[in-house]
N, C-alpha and C positions, 0 to 999 in steps of 0.2 A: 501489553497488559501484565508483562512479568512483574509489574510490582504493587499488582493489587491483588486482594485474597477474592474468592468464587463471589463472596458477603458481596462485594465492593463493585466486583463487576458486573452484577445483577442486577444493586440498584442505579447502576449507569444506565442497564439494556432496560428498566420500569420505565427510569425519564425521560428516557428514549421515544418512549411506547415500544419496544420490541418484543413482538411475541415468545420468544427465547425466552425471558426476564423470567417467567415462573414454570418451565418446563422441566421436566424431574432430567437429572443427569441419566445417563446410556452412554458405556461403553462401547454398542452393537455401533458397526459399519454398515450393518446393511436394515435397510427398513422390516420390520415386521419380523426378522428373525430369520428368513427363510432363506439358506446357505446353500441352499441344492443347485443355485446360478454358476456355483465358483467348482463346481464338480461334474465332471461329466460323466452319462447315465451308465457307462459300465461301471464307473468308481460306485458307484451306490447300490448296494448289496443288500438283498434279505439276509439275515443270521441267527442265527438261535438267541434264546433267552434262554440263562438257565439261573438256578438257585444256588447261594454260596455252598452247596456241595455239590456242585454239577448236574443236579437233574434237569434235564429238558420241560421249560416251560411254554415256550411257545418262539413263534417267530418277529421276528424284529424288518424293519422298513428301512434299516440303511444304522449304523453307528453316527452319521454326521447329526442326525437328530434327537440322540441324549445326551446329557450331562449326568454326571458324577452328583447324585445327592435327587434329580430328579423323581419325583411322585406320581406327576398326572402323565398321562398320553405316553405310558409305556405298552399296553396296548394288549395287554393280556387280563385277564379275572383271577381273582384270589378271594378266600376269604378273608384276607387281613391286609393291609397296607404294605404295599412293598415298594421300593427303592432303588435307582440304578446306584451299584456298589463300585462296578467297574466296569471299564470299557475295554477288552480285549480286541484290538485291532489285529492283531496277527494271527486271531482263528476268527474273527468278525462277529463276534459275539457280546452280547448284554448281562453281564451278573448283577443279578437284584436278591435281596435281601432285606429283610426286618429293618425298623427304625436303628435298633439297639446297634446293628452292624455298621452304622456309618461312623461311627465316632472314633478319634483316632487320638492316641496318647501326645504323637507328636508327629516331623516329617524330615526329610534329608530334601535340603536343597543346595544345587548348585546354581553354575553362570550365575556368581556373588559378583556384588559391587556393593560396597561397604563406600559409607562418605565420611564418618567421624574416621574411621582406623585405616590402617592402610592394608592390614589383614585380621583377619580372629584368631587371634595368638593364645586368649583366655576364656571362659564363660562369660554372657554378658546378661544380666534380665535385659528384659523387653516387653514390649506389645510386638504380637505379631499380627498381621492380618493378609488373612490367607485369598481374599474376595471382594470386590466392590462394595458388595454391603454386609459385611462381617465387619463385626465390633473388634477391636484389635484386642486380643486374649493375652494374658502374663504368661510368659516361656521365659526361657533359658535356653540361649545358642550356647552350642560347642562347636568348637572346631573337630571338621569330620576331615577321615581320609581324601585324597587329593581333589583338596581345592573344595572340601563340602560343608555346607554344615549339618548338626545337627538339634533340630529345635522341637523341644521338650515345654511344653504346656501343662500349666499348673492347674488346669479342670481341660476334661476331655473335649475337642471339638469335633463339629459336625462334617462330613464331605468334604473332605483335605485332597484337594483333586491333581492329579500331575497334572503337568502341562501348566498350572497356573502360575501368575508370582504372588510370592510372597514378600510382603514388606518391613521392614524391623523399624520401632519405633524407640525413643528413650525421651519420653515425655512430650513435647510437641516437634523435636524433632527430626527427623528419620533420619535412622542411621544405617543403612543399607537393604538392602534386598535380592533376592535371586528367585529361579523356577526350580518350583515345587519334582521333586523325582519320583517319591513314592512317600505315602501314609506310614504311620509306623502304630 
């Protein structure tokens, strides 16, 4: 199927009749979301909630259960909309925060693979896209300290999450990518 586009192979699976043919893409491995099969019940920890200045909000049901940018089913009351900001695995805890706090100038990524260059010697524009369904945003890579970059966005984005990849585009197409280290 490598040399048809998603378009092409879709309406092969219509002609088909295969139910796949109009099925929204997912990343997810596991049906329904629910990751607690791949952990065992001591790994899954109560932990504090707290607010980006460390005040104690409430209790949390395990880290495997949030994401970075998350809103609903954080599982505490506020007056105002709050947001998982970060996931602190080394004290087991949830930092949530205001809309405003998710947004991030730019991010350092490493474990690059670059396909047009053989390394990032220079700044390069790009699209970046930081997420499955993130519109790929205008940046500027630099070459960062060993072996990194770093990518600088020309309007603030939303929930720039470690652990994810991030992809580099230069018109339709891509010109490398690596995992996200930290928000900047």
């Amino acid at each position: 199927m490598g040399g048809y586009s998603k378009d092409q192979v879709r309406e092969i699976a219509r002609s088909l009749g295969l139910e796949t043919a109009s099925r929204p893409e997912s990343q997810d491995f596991i049906a329904g979301r629910d990751y607690t099969p791949l952990f065992n019940d001591d790994e899954i920890r109560q932990g504090d909630i707290v607010d980006v200045n460390g005040c104690f909000l409430g209790k949390h049901r395990g880290i495997i259960h949030y994401t970075i940018g998350q809103r609903r089913g954080i599982g505490i009351a506020s007056d105002r909309p709050l947001y998982v900001m970060d996931i602190d695995a080394e004290k087991n805890r949830i930092i949530v925060g205001e809309k405003k706090n998710l947004y991030a100038k730019g991010l350092i990524a490493s474990d690059l693979n670059f396909l047009e260059v053989e390394s990032l010697d220079r700044p390069y524009e790009v699209k970046a896209r930081i997420r499955l369904r993130h519109t790929a945003a205008a940046a500027t890579i630099h070459p960062y300290r060993n072996d990194k970059v770093k990518v600088l966005f020309k309007e603030l984005q939303a929930a720039v999450t470690p652990g994810q990849s991030v992809v580099f585009y230069r018109g339709d197409i891509v010109f490398g990518g690596g995992i996200i280290e930290k928000a900047l």
